[in-house]
C-alpha positions in Angstrom: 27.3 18.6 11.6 23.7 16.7 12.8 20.9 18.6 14.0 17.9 15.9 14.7 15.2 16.4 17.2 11.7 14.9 17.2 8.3 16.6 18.6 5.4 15.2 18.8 5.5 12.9 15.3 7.2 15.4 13.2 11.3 15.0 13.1 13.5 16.7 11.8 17.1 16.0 10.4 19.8 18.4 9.3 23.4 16.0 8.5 26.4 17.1 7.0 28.7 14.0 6.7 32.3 14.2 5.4 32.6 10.4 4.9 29.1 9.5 3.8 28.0 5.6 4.8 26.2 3.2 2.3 22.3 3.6 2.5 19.6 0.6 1.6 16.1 0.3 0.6 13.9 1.8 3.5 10.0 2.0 3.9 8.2 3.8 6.6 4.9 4.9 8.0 6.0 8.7 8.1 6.3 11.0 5.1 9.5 11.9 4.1 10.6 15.6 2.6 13.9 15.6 1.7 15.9 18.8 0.3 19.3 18.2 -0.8 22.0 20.6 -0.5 25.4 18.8 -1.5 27.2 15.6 -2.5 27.5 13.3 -5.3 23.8 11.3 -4.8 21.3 9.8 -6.9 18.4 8.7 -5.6 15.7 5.6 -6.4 12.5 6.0 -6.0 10.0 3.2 -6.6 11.3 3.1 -10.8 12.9 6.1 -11.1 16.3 7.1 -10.2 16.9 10.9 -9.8 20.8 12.5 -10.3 20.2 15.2 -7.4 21.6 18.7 -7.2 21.2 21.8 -5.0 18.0 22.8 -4.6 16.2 19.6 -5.3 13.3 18.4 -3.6 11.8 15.1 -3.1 8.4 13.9 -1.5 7.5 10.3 0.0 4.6 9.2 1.3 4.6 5.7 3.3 4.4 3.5 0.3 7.1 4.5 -1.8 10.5 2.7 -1.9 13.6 4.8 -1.7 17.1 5.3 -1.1 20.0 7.6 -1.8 22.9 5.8 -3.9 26.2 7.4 -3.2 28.4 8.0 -6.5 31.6 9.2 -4.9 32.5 9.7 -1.3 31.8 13.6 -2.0 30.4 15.4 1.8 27.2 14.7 1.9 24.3 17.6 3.4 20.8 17.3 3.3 17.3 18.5 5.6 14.9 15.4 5.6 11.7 15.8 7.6 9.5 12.8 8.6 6.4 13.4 10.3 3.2 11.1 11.1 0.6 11.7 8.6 -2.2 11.9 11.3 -0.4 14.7 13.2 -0.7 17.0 10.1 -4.7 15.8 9.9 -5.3 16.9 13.4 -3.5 19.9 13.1 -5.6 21.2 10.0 -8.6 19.3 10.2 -10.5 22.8 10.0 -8.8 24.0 6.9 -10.3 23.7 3.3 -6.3 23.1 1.9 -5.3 19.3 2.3 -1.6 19.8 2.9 -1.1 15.7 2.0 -2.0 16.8 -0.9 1.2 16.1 -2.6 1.6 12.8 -0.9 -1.2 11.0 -1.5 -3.1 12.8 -4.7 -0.5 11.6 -7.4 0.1 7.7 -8.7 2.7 5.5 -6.4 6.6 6.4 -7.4 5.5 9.6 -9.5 5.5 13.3 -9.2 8.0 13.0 -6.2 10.7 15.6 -7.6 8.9 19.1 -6.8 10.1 22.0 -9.3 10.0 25.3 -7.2 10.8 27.8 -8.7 13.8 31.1 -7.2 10.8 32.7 -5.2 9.5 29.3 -3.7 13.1 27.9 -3.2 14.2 31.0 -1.2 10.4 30.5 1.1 11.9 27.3 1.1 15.7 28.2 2.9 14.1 30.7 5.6 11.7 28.2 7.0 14.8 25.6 7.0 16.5 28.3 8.9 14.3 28.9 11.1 13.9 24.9 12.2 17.4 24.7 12.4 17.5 28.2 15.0 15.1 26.5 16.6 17.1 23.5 17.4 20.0 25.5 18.4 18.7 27.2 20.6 15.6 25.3 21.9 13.0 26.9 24.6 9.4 27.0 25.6 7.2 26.6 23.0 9.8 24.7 20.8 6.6 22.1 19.9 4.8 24.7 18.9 6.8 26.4 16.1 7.7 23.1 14.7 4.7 22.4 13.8 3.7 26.3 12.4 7.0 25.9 10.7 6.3 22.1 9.3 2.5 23.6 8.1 3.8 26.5 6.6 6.6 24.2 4.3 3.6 21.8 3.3 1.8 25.1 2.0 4.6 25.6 0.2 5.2 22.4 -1.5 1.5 22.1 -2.4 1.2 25.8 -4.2 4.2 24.4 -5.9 2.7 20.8 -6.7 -0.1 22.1 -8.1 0.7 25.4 -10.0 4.4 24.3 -11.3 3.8 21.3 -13.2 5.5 20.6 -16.2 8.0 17.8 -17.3 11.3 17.2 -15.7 14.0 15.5 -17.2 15.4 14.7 -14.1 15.2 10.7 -13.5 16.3 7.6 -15.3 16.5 3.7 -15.0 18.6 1.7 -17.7 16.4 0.9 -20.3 17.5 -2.7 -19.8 16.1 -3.0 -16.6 12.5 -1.0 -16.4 10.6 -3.7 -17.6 12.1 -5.8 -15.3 10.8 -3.5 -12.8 7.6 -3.0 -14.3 7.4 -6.6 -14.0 8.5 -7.5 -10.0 5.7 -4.7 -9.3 2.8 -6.5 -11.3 4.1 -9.6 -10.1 4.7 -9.9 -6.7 2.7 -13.3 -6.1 4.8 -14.8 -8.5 8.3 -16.4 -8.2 11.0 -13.7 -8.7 14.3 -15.4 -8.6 16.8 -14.9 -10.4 16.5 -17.9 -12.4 13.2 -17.0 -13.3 13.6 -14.0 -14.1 16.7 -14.7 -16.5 13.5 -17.2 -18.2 11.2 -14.3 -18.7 13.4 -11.7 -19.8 16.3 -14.0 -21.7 18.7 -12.1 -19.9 22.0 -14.0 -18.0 21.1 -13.6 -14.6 24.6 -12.7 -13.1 24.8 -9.9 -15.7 21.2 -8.8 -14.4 22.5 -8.7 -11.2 25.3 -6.6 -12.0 23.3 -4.3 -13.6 20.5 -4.1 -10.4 23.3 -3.1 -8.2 25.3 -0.8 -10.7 22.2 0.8 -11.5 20.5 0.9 -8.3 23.1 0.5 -5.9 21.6 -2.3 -4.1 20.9 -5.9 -5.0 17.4 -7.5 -6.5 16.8 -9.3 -3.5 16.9 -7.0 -1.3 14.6 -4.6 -3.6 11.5 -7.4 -3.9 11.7 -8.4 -0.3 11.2 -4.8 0.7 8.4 -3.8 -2.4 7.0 -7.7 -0.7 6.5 -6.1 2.5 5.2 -2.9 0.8 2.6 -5.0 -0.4 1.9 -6.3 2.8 1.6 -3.3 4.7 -0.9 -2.1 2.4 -2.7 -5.1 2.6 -3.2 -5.3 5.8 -4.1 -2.2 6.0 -6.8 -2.6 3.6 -8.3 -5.1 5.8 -6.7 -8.7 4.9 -6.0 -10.4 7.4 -2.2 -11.9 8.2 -2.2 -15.2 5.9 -4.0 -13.3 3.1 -1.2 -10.9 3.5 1.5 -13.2 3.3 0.5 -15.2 0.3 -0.9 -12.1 -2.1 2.4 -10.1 -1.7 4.2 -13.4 -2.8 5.8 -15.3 0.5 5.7 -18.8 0.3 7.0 -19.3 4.0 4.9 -17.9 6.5 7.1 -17.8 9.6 9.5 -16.4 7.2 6.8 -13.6 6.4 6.4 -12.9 9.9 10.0 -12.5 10.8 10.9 -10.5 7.6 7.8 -8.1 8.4 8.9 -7.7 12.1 12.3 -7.3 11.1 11.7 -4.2 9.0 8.4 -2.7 10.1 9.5 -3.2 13.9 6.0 -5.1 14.5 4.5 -8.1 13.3 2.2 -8.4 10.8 -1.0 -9.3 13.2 -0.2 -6.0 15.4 0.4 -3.7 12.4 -3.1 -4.9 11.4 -4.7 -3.8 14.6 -2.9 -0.5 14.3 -4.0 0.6 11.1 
């Protein structure tokens, strides 16, 4: 089963998958809501790694690194909703409740698991119901109710941001390996190879390799080439121009820089400048 459509910068996913495929690190300029209904999934976000069951909730704004890491070949169901930031700003520009909230009012790669409580999480299933009749059966006005339904679901999540906080033990990173990724993240302009790294943490660097990808279900490399570009984006985004970019987020090879950004942003570095 897929349901995915896309209106006017909000999109919205609904994928059952018998045989689920390997995911990677991925970064975007949307935010990301993602409600999990089934499967055998943990999922890494920024540090954290959180073993996900029905019901749970995650929030990602467009700086925060994540991916699901498949434990078992279990069907697979979740509703993931990515929609443009700006969209939701125009939309409720005239409102005194800042529904990005929740995104942006919280440190990088924390508070992303939302506890809702019976009430909330039932709120929660109608309006997913109601995207998904939507989709089903689509008509006039279809733009419309996506984005009453998408507003109404960010209400949600923000009551329960704000008024259900308390500590969940609900994420974990071997304790072997989070100051090695304390580290990568304060030192981004440094070298991170694997030989260095095995130098500054007096750890064998095959072994930390084994344990990166046991652990996190994808390799180092691939992880600090994507928080690189992270870096980059915000950057840039901050006003740096291009060669500033490359060099403070720790490429040494600037047509490399450009090709890596291109590759995984879909624009280079100079035009994602002029966007933000």
């Amino acid at each position: 089963m897929r349901i995915a459509h896309e209106i006017k910068g909000i999109q919205y996913g609904h994928r059952r998958t018998e045989h689920p495929p390997k995911m990677d690190f991925h970064l975007h300029d949307r935010f990301e809501i993602y409600f999990f209904i089934s499967g055998d999934v943990h999922y890494f976000i920024e540090k954290k790694v959180y073993p996900l069951a029905y019901g749970d909730l995650l929030i990602m704004n467009n700086r925060e690194l994540h991916k699901a890491t498949l434990q078992s070949d279990a069907p697979y169901e979740n509703i993931v909703i990515h929609f443009d930031p700006e969209v939701v700003r125009q939309l409720t520009s005239s409102f005194t409740l800042d529904l990005l909230n929740c995104f942006t009012n919280r440190p990088l790669g924390e508070q992303n698991k939302i506890q809702l409580l019976p009430p909330q999480l039932e709120e929660l299933l109608a309006v997913y119901q109601k995207m998904d009749s939507l989709f089903q059966q689509p008509s006039d006005g279809s733009d419309i109710l996506l984005s009453t339904y998408t507003i109404e679901l960010l209400v949600l999540l923000n009551r329960a941001f704000v008024h259900n906080q308390s500590p969940l033990p609900s994420s974990f990173v071997p304790e072997k390996l989070a100051p090695v990724l304390d580290f990568i993240d304060n030192h981004l302009d440094h070298d991170l190879s694997l030989e260095a790294l095995e130098q500054q943490f007096f750890m064998n660097r095959y072994y930390l390799s084994r344990l990166f990808r046991r652990s996190i279900g994808s390799t180092i490399h691939e992880y600090i080439l994507l928080k690189r570009i992270a870096q980059a984006k915000k950057l840039l985004y901050e006003g740096h121009n291009v060669t500033a970019a490359c060099q403070l987020s720790g490429f040494n090879d600037y047509s490399n820089f450009i090709r890596m950004f291109k590759r995984i942003v879909g624009v280079p570095p100079g035009q994602y400048r002029k966007q933000g």
